[in-house]
C-alpha positions in Angstrom: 73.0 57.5 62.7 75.4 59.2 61.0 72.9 61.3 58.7 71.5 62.6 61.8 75.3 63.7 63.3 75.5 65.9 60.7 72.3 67.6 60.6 72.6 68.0 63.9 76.4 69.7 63.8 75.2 71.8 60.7 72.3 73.2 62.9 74.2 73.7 65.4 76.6 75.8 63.5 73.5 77.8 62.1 72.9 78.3 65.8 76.1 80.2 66.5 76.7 83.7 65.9 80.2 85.4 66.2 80.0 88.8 67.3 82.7 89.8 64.8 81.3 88.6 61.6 78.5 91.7 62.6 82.0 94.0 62.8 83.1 93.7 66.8 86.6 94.6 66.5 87.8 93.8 69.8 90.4 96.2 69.9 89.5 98.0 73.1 89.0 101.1 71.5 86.3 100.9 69.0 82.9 101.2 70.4 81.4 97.9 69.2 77.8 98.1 70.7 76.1 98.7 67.5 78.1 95.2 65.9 77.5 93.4 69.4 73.6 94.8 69.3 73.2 93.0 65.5 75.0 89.4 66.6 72.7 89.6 69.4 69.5 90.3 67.6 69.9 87.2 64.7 70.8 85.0 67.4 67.3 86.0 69.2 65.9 85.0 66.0 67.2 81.8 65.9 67.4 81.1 69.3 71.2 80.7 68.9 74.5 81.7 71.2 76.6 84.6 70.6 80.0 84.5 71.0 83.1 86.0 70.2 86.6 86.2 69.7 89.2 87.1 72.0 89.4 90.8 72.6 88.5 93.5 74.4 85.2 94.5 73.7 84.2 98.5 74.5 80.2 99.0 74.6 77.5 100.5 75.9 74.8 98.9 77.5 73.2 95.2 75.6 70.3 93.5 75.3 69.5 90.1 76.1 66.6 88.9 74.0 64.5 85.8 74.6 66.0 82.4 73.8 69.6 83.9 73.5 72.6 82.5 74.8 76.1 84.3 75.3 78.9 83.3 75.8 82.0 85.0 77.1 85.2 82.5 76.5 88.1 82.8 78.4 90.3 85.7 76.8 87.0 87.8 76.3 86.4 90.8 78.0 83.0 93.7 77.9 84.2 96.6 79.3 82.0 99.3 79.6 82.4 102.7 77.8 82.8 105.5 80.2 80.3 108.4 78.3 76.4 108.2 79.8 75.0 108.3 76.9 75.8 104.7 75.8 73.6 104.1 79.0 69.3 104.5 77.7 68.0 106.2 80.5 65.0 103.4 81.0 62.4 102.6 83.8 63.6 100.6 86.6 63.9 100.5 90.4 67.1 101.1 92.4 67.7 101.0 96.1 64.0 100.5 96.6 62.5 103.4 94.4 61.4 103.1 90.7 62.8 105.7 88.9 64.4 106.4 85.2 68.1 105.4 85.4 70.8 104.3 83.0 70.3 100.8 81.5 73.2 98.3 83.1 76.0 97.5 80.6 74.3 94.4 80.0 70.5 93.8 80.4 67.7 91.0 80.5 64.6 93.3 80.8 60.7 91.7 79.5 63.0 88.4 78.2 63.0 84.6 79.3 65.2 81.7 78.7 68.1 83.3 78.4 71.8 82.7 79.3 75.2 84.4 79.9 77.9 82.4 80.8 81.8 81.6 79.9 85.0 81.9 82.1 85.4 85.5 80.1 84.8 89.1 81.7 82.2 91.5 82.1 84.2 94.9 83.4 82.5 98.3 84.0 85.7 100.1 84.6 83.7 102.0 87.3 86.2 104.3 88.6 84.6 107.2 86.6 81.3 106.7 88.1 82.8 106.0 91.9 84.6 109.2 91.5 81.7 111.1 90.8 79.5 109.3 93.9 82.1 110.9 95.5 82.5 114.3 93.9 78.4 114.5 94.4 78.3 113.1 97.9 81.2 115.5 99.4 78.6 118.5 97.8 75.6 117.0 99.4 76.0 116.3 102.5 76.9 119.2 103.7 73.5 120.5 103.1 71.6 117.3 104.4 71.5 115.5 101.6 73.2 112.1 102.3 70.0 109.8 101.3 70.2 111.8 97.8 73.6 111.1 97.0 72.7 107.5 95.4 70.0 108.1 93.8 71.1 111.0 91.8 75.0 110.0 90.8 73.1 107.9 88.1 76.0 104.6 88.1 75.3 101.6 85.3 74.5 98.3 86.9 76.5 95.6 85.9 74.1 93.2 84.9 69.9 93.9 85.4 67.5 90.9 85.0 64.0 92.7 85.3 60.7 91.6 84.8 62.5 87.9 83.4 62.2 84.2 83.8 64.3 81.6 83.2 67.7 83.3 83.0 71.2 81.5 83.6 74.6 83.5 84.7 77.6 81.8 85.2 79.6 79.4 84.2 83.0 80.9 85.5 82.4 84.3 84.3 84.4 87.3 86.0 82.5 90.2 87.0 84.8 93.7 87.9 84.7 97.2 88.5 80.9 97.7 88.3 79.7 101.4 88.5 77.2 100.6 90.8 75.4 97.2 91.8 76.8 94.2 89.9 73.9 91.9 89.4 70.4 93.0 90.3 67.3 90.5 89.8 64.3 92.6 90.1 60.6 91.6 89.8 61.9 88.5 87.8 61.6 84.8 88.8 63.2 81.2 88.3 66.8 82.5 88.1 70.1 80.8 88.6 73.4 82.4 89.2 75.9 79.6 89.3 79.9 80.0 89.6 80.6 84.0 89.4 83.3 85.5 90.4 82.7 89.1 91.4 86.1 91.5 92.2 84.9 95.6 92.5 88.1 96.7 94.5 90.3 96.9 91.7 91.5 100.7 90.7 89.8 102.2 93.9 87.2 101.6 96.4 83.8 101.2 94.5 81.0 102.5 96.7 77.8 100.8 96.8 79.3 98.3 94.7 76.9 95.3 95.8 77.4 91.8 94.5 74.3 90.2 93.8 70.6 91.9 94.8 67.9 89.8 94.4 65.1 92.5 94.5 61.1 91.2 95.1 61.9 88.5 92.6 61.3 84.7 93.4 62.4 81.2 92.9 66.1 82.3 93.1 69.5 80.3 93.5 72.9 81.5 93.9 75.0 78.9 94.6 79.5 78.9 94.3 80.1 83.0 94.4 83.3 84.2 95.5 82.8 88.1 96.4 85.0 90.7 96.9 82.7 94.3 97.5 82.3 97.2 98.7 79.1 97.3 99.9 76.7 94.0 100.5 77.7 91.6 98.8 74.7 88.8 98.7 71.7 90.8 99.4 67.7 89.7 99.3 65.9 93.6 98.7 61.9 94.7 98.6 61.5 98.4 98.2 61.8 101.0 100.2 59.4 103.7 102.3 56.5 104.8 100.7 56.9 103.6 96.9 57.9 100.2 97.9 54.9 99.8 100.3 52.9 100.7 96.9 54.5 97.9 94.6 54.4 96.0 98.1 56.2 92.7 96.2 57.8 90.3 98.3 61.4 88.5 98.4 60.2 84.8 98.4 61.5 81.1 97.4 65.3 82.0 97.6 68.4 79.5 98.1 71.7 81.0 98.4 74.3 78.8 99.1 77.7 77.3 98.8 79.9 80.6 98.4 82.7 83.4 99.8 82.6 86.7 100.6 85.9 88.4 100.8 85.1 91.9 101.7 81.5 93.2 101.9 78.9 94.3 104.2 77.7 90.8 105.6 77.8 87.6 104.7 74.3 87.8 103.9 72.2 90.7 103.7 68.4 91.1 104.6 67.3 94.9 103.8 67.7 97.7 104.2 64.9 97.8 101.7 62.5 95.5 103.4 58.9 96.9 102.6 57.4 94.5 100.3 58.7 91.3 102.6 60.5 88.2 102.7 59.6 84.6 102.9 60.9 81.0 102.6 64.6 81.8 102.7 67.8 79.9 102.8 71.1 80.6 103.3 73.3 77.9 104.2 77.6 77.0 103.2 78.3 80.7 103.4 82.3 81.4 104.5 83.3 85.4 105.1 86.6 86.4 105.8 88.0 89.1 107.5 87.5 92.0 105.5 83.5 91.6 106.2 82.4 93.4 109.3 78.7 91.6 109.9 77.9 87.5 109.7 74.0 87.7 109.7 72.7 91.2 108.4 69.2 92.3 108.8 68.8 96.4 108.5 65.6 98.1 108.1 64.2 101.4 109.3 60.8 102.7 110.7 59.8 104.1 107.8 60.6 100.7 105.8 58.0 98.5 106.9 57.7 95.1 105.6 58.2 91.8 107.3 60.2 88.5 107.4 59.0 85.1 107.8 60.2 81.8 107.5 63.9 83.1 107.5 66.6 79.6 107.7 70.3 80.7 108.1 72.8 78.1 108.9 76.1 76.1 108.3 78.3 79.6 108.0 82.3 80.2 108.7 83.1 83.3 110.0 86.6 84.5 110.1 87.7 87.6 112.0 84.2 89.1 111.1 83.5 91.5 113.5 79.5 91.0 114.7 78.2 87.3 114.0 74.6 88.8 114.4 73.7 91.4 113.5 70.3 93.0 113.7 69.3 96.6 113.4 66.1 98.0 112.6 67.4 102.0 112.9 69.9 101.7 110.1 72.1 104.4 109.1 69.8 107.2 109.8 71.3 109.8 107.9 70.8 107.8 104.3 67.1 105.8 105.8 65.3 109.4 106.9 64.8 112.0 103.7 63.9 115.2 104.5 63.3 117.8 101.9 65.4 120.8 102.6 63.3 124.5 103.6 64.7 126.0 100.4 64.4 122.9 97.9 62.5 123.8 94.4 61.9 122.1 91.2 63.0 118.6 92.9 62.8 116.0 90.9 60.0 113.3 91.5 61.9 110.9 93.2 63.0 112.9 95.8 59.2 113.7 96.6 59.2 109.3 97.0 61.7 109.8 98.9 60.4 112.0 101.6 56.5 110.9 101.6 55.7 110.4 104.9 55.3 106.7 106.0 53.0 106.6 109.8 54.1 104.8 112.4 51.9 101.5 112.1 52.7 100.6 108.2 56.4 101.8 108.3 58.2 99.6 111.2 59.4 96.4 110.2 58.4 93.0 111.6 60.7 90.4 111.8 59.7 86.9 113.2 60.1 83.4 112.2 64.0 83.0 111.9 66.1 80.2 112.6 70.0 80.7 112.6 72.0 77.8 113.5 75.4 76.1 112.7 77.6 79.6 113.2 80.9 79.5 113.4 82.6 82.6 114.6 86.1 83.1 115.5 87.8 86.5 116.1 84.6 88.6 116.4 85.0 92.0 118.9 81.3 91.2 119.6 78.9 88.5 119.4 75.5 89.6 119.3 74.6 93.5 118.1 70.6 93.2 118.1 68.0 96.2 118.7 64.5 96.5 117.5 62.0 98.7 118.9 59.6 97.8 121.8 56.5 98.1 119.9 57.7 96.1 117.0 60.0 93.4 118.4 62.3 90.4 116.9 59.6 87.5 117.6 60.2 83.9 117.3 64.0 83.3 116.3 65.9 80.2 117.2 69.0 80.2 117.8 71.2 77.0 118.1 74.6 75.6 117.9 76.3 79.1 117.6 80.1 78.9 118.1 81.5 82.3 118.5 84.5 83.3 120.1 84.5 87.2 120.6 85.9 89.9 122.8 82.6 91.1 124.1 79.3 89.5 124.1 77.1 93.1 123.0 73.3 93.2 123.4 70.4 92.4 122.3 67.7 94.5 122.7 63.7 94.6 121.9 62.9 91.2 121.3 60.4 88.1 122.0 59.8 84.9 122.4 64.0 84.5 121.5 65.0 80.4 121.5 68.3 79.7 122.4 69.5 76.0 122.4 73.6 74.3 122.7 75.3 77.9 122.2 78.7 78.3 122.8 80.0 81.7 123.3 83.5 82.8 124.4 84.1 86.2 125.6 87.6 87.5 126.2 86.5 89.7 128.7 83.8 87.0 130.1 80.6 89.1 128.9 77.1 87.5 128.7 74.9 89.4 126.2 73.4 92.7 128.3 69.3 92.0 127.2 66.9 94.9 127.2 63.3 94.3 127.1 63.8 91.0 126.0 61.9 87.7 126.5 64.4 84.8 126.3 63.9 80.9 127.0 66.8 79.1 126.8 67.6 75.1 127.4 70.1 76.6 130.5 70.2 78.7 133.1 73.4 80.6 131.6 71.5 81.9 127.9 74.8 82.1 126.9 78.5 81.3 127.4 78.7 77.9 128.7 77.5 74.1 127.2 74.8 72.6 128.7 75.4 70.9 131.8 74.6 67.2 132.4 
C-alpha cells in the first residue's frame, strides 16, 4: 500500500508543469506567451496541469491542447497584452458570421478533455479595444454603417472553445475586462462552465462585452455564474442571415442554471442570431438585479430565420428589471438590416455576408413550443413587451404562475395559440396587456391581473 502512495505522488508530480520553470516571469511586464506556450505544450504531452506562481502574467493569446489541465491559483492573474499582433488572426465565427478574427487571449480550438480552472484571474484589460469600438462606431454610423461597427473593430474574446468536447471552466476563476465576448462555445459540445465569476465594467463601459455565448454547440451546462456586463450576459446564439442559414447548426441540449446577473441585457438571452435553431432548453434558478433591463429575452429579425422549440424557462427572481418578457422579433434594426452603401468598393467579404439578401419565407423566425413559469417580478415599468409578425406568430407558449408587479401591463402582439394559467399581474396604473392579433386561452375570464376565482 505504501509502494503504490509513492508511485502514485511521484507521477503525479511528473504530471505538473510550472509555467515558470519554462521562463514566465510574472512580473506584469514581460511578455511571457512564448514561456506560457512551452509549459503548455509538455503538459499536452503528458496529459498534465499547468500551473503557476503568483504573478501577473502579460500574454498574448494561448492554446489549450488536448488532455491539458490549467490551473489559475488564487494570486494568479493572465492579463492580456494590448498590441494585435499577439492575437493570430484565425478562422472563426462571431456575432453569427464566420470570418478571420483575432484568436481569444486564451483558446480551446480542435481539442477535448481539457480544463481551466482555479480561483485566479483571466483579465483582457479591454479598455483599448472598447475605446476603439467606440472611436470606429462614432465614424461609421454616420454613414450607415452601424451593423459594421462590430464586425470590423476586431476585439479578442476572452476565452473561445471551438470545434471541442469535453472542456471544464471554472472552479472560482475571475473573468474581467474582456475586449469583446468573454466566453464563447462555438460548434463544440459536452461543455461545463461551473463557478465563474465574470466583472467587464471595471475601467469603463465595455460594449458588447457578453458573458457567456453558447453558439450552435450542444450538451451544454452553466450552472453558479455571477455576471456583471455590458451586453447579454447568458446567451444561447446560431448564426445569423444568410451565412448562418448555410452552416444552419442548431443550439440544442442546454441547462443553464443556478446563477446572477448583475447588469446585462437579460437574464437570459435567446438570439439575436437565431438562424440555425434552438431545441431542448432549460433555464431555471436565474436571479437579475436591477441593473438588467429584460427577464426573458428572445430577439431575432426577418432576415434571421431559424426556429425554437422545446424552450423551458422557469424558477427566476427578478428585481427592478424593467420588462419580465420580453419578445421581439424586429430587433434593433439599424445593427439587424445591412445595406451596402451606393459608393462602397473593395469591401471586404464579410460585409458581402452581411448584406446577401435573405427572402421573406426562409428569413422570419419561428418561435413555438415555450413554457415560462415560476417568474417573479417586482418593480418592472412593464410586464409583457411581445411582438412578432402576423405571418410568422409566437405559437404555443405557456405561461403560468407569473408574479409580476409593474407599472404598466404593455402588449403583446402577433401571437397563437398563447396558454396562460394562475398569473398574477399587478399594475400601478391597473393595465391588462393591450393584445393585437392574438389568440389567447386562458383558465379565467380576466387573462391577466387577478387569481383565479373559486
Amino acid at each position: 500500500m505504501c509502494l503504490i502512495l509513492a508511485v502514485s505522488t511521484v507521477h503525479a508530480d511528473r504530471r505538473k508543469f510550472i509555467a515558470n520553470d519554462y521562463g514566465a516571469k510574472g512580473d506584469g511586464a514581460s511578455v511571457d506567451t512564448v514561456a506560457l506556450q512551452k509549459a503548455i505544450d509538455a503538459a499536452a504531452r503528458a496529459r498534465g496541469t499547468v500551473t503557476l506562481q503568483s504573478g501577473v502574467y502579460l500574454t498574448g493569446s494561448l492554446f489549450l491542447k488536448s488532455g491539458v489541465t490549467i490551473d489559475l491559483p488564487k494570486g494568479v492573474t493572465l492579463i492580456g497584452s494590448r498590441r494585435r499582433e499577439d492575437y493570430p488572426i484565425l478562422p472563426t465565427r462571431v456575432a453569427g458570421i464566420e470570418m478571420s478574427w483575432p484568436a481569444a487571449l486564451i483558446n480551446v480550438r480542435d481539442q477535448h478533455d481539457v480544463t481551466i480552472q482555479g480561483e485566479g484571474t483571466v483579465d483582457g484589460d479591454g479598455s483599448i479595444w472598447w475605446k476603439s469600438y467606440w472611436d470606429l462606431r462614432a465614424t461609421y454610423e454616420p454613414k450607415g454603417l452601424r451593423w459594421a461597427s462590430d464586425y470590423d473593430a476586431q476585439r479578442p474574446r476572452l476565452i473561445l472553445i471551438q470545434n471541442s468536447s469535453d472542456v471544464h471552466v471554472g472552479g472560482g476563476l475571475l473573468l474581467k475586462r474582456s475586449g469583446f465576448w468573454t466566453l464563447q462555445i462555438l460548434y463544440s459540445h459536452d461543455v461545463h462552465v461551473d463557478r465563474i465569476t465574470i466583472r467587464n465594467n471595471e475601467g469603463g463601459k465595455g460594449p458588447s462585452t457578453d458573458g457567456v455565448d453558447i453558439d450552435s454547440s450542444r450538451k451544454i451546462l452553466v450552472e453558479h455564474a455571477d455576471i456583471d456586463v455590458n451586453d447579454d450576459a447568458l446567451c444561447l446564439k446560431a448564426g445569423r442571415d444568410s451565412d448562418g442559414l448555410r452552416v444552419n447548426r442548431p443550439t440544442e441540449k442546454i441547462i443553464i442554471r443556478d446563477s446572477i446577473v448583475r447588469r446585462g441585457a437579460a437574464a437570459i438571452t435567446i438570439g439575436s442570431e437565431t438562424s440555425g435553431g434552438f431545441r431542448d432548453i432549460e433555464v431555471y434558478n436565474i436571479t437579475a438585479l436591477s441593473g438588467v433591463p429584460s427577464g426573458v429575452l428572445f430577439k431575432s429579425a426577418r432576415t434571421r430565420g431559424g426556429f425554437a422549440r422545446n424552450i423551458r424557462i422557469h424558477d427566476l427572481i427578478l428585481e427592478g428589471v424593467a420588462i419580465p418578457i420580453h419578445i421581439t422579433m424586429n430587433w434593433n434594426p439599424s445593427y439587424s438590416y445591412a445595406t451596402l452603401p451606393a459608393d462602397a468598393k473593395d469591401v471586404p467579404h464579410y460585409w458581402v455576408v452581411l448584406t446577401t439578401h435573405v427572402p421573406e419565407d426562409k428569413g422570419l423566425p419561428h418561435f413555438a413550443r415555450v413554457h415560462i413559469w415560476k417568474i417573479k417580478a417586482t418593480g418592472a415599468k412593464q410586464a409583457f413587451n411581445v411582438s412578432a409578425y402576423p405571418n410568422a406568430p409566437l405559437e404555443d407558449f405557456h405561461l403560468d404562475h407569473l408574479d409580476i408587479a409593474a407599472a404598466t401591463a404593455g402588449t403583446i402582439a402577433n401571437v397563437h395559440n398563447w396558454r396562460l394559467a394562475d398569473n398574477n399581474i399587478r399594475t400601478l396604473d391597473g393595465s391588462k396587456p393591450v393584445l393585437v392579433n392574438a389568440v389567447v386561452q386562458s383558465d379565467t375570464d380576466v387573462p391577466f391581473g387577478e387569481p383565479k376565482r373559486p
